[in-house]
VODO-973894 format. One record per residue (C-alpha): chain; x, y negated, z negated; residue number from 1. Coordinates in Angstrom, 2 decimals. Each point is the difference from the previous one (the first is absolute). Example, Ala and Ser with C-alpha at 12.3 -4.5 7.8 and 13.67 -1.06 7.14 Angstrom:
# residues 2
> kette, x, y, z, nr
> A, 12.30, 4.50, -7.80, 1
> A, 1.37, -3.44, 0.66, 2
END
This chain:
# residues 400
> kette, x, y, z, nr
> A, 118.18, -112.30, -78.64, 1
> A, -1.39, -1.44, -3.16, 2
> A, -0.75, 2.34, -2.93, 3
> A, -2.89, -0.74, -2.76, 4
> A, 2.33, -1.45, -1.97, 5
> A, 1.40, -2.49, 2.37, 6
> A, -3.49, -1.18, 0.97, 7
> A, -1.15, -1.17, -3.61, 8
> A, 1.38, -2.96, -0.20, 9
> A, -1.86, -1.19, 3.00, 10
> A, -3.35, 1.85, -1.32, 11
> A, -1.38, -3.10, -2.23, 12
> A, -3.43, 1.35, -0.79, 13
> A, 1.30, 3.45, -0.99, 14
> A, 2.83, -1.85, -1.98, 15
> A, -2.24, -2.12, -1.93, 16
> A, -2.27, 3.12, -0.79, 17
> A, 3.09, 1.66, -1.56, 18
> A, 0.44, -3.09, -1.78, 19
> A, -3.49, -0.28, -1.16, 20
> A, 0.51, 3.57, -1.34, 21
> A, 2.34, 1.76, -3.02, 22
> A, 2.15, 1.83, 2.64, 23
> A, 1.41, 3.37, -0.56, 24
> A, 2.50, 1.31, 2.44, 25
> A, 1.15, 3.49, 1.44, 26
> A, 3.05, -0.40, 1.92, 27
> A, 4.13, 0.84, -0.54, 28
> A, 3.39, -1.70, 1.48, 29
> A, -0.05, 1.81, 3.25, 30
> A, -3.03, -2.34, 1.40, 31
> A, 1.54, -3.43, 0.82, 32
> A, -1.37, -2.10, 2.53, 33
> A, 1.87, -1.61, 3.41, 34
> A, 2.57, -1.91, -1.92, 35
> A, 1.33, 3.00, -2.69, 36
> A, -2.36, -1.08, -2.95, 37
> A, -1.98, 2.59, -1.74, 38
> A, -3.50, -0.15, -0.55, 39
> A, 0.28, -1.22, -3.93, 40
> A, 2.53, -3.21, 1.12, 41
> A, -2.53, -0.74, 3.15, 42
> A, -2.55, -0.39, -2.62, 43
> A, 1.68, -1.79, -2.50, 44
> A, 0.95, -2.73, 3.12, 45
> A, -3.85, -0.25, 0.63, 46
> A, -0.67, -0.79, -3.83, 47
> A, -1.59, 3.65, -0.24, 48
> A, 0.55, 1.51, -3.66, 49
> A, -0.30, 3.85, -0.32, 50
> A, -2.21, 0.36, -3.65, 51
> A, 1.16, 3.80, 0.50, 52
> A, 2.58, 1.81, 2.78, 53
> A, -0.62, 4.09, 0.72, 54
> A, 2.72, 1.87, 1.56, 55
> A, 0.12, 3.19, 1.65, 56
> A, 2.35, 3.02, -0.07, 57
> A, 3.50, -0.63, 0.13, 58
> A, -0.70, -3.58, -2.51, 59
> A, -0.09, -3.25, 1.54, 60
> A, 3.45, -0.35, 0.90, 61
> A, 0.14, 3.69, 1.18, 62
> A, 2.51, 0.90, -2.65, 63
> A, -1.66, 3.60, -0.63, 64
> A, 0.58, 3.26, 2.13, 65
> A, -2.91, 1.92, 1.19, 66
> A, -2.15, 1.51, -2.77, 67
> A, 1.65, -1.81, -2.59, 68
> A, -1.97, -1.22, -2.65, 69
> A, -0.05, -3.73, -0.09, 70
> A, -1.75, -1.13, -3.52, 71
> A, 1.04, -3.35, -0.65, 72
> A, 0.86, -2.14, 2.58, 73
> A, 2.66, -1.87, -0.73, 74
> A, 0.48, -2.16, 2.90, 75
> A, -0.72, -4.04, 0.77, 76
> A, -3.54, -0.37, 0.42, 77
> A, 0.44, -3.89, 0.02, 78
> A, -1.41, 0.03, -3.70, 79
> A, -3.04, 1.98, 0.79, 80
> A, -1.03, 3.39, -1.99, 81
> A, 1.71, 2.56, 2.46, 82
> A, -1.84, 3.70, 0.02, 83
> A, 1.53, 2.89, 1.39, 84
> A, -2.91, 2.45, 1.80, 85
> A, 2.75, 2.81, 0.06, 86
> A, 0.56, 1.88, -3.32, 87
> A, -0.56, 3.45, -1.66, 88
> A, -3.66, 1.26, 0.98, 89
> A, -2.60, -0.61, 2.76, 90
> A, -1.54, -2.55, -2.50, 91
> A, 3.25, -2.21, 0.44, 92
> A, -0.87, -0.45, 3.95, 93
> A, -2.71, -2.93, -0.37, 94
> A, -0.43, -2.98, -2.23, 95
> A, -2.07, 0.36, -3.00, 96
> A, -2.55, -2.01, -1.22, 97
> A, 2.53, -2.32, -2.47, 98
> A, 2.11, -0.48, 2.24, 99
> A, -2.04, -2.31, 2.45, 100
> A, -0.72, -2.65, -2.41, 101
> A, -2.64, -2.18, 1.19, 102
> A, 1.68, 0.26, 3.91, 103
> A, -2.65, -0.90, 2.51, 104
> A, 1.66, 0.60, 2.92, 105
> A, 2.96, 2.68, 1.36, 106
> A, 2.48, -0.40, 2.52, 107
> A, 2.13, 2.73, 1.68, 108
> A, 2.98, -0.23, 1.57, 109
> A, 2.40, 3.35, 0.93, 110
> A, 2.05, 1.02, 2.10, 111
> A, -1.33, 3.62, 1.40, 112
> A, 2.03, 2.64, 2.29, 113
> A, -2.82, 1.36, 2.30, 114
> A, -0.37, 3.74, -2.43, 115
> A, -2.39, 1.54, -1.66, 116
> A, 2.36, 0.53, -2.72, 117
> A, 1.28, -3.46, -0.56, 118
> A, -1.99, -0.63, -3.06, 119
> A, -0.20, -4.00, 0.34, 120
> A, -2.93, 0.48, 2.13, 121
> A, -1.67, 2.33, -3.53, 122
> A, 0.68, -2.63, -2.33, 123
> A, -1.88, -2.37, 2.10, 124
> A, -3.17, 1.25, 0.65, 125
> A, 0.11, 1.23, -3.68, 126
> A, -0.18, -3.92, -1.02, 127
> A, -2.09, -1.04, 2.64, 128
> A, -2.21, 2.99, -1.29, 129
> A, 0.41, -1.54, -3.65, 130
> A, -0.49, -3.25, 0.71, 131
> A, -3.29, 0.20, 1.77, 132
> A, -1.57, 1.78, -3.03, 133
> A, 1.01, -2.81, -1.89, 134
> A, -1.09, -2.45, 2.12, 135
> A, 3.40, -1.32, 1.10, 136
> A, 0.35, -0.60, 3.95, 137
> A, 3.07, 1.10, 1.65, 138
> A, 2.04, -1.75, 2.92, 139
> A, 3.03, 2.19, 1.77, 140
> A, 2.33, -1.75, 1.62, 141
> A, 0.51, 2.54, 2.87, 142
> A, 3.39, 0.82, 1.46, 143
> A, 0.70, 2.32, 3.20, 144
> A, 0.43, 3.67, -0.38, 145
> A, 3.72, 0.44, 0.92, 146
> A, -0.25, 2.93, 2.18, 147
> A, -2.61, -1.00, 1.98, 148
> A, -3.44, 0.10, 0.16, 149
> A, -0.22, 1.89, 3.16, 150
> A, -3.72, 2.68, -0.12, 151
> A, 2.41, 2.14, 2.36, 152
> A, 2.62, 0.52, -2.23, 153
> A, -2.12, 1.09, -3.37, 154
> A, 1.00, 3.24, -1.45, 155
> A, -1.04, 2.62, -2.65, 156
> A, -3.36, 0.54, -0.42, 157
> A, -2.04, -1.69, -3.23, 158
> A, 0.58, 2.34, -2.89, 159
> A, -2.54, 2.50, -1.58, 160
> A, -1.74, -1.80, -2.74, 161
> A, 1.08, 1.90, -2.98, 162
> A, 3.32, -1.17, 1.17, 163
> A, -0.60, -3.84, -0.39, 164
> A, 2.94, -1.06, -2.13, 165
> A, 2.23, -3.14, -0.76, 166
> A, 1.27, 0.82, 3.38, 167
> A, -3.10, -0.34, 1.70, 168
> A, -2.75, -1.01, -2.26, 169
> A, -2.63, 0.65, 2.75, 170
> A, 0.23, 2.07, 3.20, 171
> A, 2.32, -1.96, 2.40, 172
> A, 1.73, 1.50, 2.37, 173
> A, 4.39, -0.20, -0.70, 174
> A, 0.62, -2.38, 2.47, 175
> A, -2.48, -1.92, 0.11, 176
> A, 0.30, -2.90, 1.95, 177
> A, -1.72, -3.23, -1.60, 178
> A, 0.95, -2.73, -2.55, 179
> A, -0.70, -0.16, -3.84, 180
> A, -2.24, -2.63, 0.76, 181
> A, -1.53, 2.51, 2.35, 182
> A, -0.62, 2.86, -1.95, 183
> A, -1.35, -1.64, -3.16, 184
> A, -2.59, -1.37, 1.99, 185
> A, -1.14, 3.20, 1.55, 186
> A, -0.01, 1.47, -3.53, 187
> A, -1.73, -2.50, -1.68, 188
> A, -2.73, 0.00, 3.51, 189
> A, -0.51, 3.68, -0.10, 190
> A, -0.92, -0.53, -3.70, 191
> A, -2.58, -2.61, 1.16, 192
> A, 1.43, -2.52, -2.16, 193
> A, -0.71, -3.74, 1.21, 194
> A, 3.42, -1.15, 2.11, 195
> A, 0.68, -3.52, 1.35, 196
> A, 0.22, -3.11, -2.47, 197
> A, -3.15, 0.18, -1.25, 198
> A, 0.88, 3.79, -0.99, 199
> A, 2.45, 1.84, -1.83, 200
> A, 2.90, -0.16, 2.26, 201
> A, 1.53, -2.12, 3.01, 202
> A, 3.21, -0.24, 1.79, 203
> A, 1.92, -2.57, 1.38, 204
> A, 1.56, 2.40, 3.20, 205
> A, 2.92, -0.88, 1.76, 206
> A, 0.23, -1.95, 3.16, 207
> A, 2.25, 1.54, 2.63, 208
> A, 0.43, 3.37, -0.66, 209
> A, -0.02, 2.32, 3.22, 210
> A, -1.44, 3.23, -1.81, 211
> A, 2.48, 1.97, 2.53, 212
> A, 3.20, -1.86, -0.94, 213
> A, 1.85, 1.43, -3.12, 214
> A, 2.38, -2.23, -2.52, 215
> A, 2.51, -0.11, 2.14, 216
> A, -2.16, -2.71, 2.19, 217
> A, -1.12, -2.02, -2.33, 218
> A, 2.48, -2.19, -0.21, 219
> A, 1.00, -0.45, -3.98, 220
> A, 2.15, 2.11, -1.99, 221
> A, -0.84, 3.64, -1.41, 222
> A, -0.26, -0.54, -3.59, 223
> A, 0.32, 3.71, -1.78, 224
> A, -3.58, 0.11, -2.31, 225
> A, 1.15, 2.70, -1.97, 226
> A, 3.31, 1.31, -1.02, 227
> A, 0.40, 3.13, 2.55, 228
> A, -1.80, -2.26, 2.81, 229
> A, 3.03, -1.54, 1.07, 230
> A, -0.60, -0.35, 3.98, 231
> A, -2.45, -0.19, 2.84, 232
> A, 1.79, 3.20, 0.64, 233
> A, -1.06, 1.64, -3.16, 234
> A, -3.75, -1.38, 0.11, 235
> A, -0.38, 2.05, 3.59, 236
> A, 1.18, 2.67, -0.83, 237
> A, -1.84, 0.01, -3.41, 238
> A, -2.80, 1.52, 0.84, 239
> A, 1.11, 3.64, 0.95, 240
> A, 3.34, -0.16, -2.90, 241
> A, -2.04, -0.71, -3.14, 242
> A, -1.35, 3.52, 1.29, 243
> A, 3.69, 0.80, -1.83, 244
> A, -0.96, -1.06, -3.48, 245
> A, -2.07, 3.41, 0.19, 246
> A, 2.77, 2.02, 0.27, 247
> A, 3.79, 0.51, -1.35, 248
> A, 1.59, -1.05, 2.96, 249
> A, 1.43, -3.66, -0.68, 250
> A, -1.85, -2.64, 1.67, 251
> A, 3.33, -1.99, 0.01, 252
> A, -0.79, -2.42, -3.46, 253
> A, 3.21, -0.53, -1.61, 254
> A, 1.14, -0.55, 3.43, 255
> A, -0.05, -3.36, 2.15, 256
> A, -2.31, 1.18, 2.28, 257
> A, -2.73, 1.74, -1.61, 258
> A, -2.46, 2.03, 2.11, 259
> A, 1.80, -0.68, 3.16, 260
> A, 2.90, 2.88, -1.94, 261
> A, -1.43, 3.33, -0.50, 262
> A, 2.02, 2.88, -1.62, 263
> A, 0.93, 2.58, -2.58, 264
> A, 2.65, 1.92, -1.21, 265
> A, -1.22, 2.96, 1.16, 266
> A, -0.07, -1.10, 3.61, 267
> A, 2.26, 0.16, 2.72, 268
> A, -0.18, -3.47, 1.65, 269
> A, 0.91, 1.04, 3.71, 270
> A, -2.63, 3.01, -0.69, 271
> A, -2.78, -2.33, -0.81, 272
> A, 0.93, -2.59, 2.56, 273
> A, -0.04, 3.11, 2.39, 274
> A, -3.25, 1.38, -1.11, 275
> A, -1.50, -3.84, -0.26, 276
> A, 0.70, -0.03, 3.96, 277
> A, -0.45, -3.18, 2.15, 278
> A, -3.02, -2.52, -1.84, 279
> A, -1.81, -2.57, 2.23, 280
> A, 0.91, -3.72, -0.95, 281
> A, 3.18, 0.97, -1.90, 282
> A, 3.35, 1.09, -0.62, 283
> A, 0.75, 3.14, -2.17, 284
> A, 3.67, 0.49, -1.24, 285
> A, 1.59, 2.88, -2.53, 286
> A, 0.63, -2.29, -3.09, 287
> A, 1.51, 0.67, -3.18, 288
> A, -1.31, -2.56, -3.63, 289
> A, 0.76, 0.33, -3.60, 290
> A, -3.38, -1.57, -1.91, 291
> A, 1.10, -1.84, -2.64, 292
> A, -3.34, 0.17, -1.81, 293
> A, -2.93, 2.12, 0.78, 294
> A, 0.29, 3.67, 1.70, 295
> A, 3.40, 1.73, -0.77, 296
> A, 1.27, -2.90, -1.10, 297
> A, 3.38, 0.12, 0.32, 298
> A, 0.24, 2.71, 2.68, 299
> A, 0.72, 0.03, 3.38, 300
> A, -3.04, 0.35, 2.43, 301
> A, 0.30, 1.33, 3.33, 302
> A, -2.86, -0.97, 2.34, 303
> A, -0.29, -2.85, 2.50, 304
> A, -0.98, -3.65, 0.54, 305
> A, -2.47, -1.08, 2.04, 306
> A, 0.41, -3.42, 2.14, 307
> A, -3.62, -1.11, 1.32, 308
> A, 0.66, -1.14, 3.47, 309
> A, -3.10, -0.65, 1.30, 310
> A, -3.02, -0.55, -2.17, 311
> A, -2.65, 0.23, 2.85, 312
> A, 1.06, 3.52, 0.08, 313
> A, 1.29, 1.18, -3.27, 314
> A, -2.51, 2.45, -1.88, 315
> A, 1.16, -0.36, -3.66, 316
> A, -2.35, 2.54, -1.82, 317
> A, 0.50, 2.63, 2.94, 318
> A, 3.63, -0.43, 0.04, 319
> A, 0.56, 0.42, -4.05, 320
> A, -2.77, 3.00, 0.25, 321
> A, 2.57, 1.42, 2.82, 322
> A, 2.96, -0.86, -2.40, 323
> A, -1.96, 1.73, -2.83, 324
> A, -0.21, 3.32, 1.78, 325
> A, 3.25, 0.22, 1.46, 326
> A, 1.69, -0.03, -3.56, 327
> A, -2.21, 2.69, -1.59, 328
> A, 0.86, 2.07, 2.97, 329
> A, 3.23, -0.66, -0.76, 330
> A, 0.71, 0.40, -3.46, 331
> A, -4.12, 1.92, -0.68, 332
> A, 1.53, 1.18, -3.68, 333
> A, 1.66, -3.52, -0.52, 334
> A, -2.54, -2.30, 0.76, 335
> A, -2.65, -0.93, -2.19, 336
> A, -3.30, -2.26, -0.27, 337
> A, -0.03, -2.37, -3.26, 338
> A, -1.75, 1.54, -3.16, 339
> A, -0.22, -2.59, -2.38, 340
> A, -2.86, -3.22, -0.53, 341
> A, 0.01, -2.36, 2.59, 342
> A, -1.39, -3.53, -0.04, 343
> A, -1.97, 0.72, -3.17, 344
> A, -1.01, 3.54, 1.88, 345
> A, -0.34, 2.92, -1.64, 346
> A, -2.10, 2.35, 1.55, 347
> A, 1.24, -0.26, 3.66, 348
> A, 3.26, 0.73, 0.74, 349
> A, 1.63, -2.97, 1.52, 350
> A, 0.14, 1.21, 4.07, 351
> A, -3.66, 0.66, -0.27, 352
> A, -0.44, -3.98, -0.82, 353
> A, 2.54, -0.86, 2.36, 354
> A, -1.45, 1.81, 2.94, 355
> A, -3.95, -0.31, -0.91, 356
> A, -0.24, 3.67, 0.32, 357
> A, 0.93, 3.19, -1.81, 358
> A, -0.09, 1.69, 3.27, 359
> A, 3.48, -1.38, 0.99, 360
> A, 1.52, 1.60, -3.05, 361
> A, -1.66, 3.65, 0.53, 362
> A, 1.19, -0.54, 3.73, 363
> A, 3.69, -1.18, -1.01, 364
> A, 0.56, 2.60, -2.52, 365
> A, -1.67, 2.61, 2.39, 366
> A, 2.83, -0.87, 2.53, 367
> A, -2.06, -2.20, 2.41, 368
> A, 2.33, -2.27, 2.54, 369
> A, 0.23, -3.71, -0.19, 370
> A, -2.58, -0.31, 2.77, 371
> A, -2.60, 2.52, -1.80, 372
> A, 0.26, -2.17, -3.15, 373
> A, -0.31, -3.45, 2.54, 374
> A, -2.82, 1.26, 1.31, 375
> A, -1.63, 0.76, -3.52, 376
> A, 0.93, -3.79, -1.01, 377
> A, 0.22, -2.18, 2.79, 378
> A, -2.95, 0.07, 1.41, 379
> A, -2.04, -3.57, -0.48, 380
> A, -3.37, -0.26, 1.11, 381
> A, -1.74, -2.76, 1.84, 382
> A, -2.32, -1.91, -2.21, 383
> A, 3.65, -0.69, -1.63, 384
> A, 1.59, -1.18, 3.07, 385
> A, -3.35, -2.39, 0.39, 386
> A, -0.19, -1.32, -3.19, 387
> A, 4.24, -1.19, 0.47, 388
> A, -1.36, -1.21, 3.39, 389
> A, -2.87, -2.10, -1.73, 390
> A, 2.18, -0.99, -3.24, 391
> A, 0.55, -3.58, 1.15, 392
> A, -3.43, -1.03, 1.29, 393
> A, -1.04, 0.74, -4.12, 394
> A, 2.70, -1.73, -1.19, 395
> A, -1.12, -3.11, 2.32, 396
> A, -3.61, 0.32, -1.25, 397
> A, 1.08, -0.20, -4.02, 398
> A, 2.54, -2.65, 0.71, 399
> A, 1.31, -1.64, -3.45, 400
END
């Protein structure tokens, strides 16, 4: 399997038009090529000089937790002007107009996790947006989705539209199966912008990737692209336990295995376990954590761990919406949904965002069971399952 990044050095007519072009770059540490480089050192070897570097949440060397304000960038940008596209407002998100320079071409290169949430995806389309008004065409170097990108296995449906947010800037559904490559190009399509190298955008996809094969098959090392991403593990179950950020129950940061450890103090871990019952495509065990940042830090949680077993039939939103329930039902005075700003959010309340619909919340509170809530959130319709289906065949037609 060859990623974008390992094919440039054999692309010579895209190389030279990088050459040919003041170059700015949106990329961070976690995207190396074949060989361990990252994306900055691959283009320094091909005589490629950055005139300006972006980088996403977390910083460039993924030094910053989740929401954390980044500012300035203080990381080796190989000499370059390094901008950070995560700080204190919604403003912060995409480059502005000084900070191109005269750039006449973009290129993208991150590492995504297959979530709605996973705000690399965001930040991308957000320059690819800004650079076609300026003129400036964008290339992604494309990478696989790490947990698949299997139409059977999408889940939670595309969010209301007052509910678009940094965690799901347009309505996508939570797992949603394709590439950052991918969805930027649908985006950018539906908005009947110009695609292909004569346009505003085109990709360099990979070569190899079996869209039904997860990380674990593709033969090179799991590199962690952000600090609580530390596993295939974590990435599959992702998708249903950043559902936790929306409530008080710990979603296991602080811990080594965040979002596979669920828990709070309040809990009784062999209760929850109990309630939890038997999940396809995994193990569920009692399991006790102490966070050492993040929710009741310092405390000991009791909850379980989930083990994915079998990714072909593990249903990670379902299973955390299941979770969800169970511990309200357990501890209904304890538990609590999150009531404070959330990715630069102030209106919605943060399981509303999460879920795409304030329906899951009236349900939840209301008492509704795990499968009542799935059933108001998993759901993904068709023309979504289609458009994963015909992903590739427009990535082949705007080929960098």
């Amino acid at each position: 399997m060859l990623v974008g990044l390992d094919q440039l050095p054999r692309l010579s007519a895209l190389r030279k038009r990088l050459a040919d072009s003041k170059l700015a770059v949106l990329t961070h540490t976690p995207a190396v090529d074949g060989q361990g480089r990252q994306t900055l050192e691959v283009l320094r070897s091909l005589e490629l000089q950055p005139s300006v570097v972006f980088s996403p949440e977390h910083g460039l060397d993924g030094l910053a937790q989740a929401e954390e304000p980044v500012g300035q960038d203080d990381a080796d940008a190989g000499g370059a002007p390094l901008v950070s596209l995560y700080g204190t407002s919604k403003e912060s998100l995409r480059p502005r107009d000084e900070d191109w320079g005269d750039a006449g071409m973009l290129l993208i290169d991150l590492v995504d996790v297959g979530s709605r949430y996973y705000t690399y995806v965001w930040t991308a389309l957000l320059c690819a947006r800004a650079a076609a008004e300026r003129g400036v065409h964008t290339v992604v170097l494309d990478r696989p989705n790490p947990i698949g990108g299997d139409p059977a296995l999408l889940e939670g449906r595309p969010q209301d539209p007052e509910l678009c947010s940094f965690v799901g800037l347009e309505p996508t559904p939570i797992r949603h199966g394709m590439t950052v490559g991918e969805l930027v190009a649908y985006f950018l399509n539906q908005e009947d912008r110009p695609l292909g190298p004569d346009g505003v955008l085109s990709v360099v996809p990979t070569r190899g990737w079996e869209r039904y094969r997860t990380a674990s098959a593709h033969g090179r090392p799991f590199v962690p692209p952000s600090p609580n991403m530390p596993t295939e593990q974590t990435a599959l179950v992702y998708p249903g336990g950043c559902l936790l950020e929306g409530t008080n129950l710990s979603e296991g940061r602080g811990t080594t295995t965040p979002f596979q450890s669920v828990g709070a103090p309040y809990l009784s871990a062999g209760a929850l376990a109990q309630a939890l019952g038997e999940v396809p495509g995994a193990w569920v065990r009692p399991h006790r954590f102490r966070p050492s940042f993040g929710k009741h830090q310092g405390e000991v949680c009791n909850g379980v761990m989930l083990h994915v077993t079998d990714p072909a039939r593990f249903r990670p939103v379902e299973t955390y919406l299941r979770l969800i329930a169970a511990a309200r039902a357990l501890a209904p005075e304890a538990f609590a949904l999150l009531d404070r700003p959330y990715e630069f959010e102030t209106e919605h309340c943060a399981f509303d965002l999460l879920t795409g619909t304030p329906e899951a919340r009236a349900a939840l509170l209301a008492g509704a069971s795990g499968e009542e809530l799935a059933a108001l959130v998993c759901p993904v319709d068709e023309e979504w399952k289609l458009r994963v289906e015909t992903a590739e065949e427009l990535l082949q037609e705007i080929r960098a």
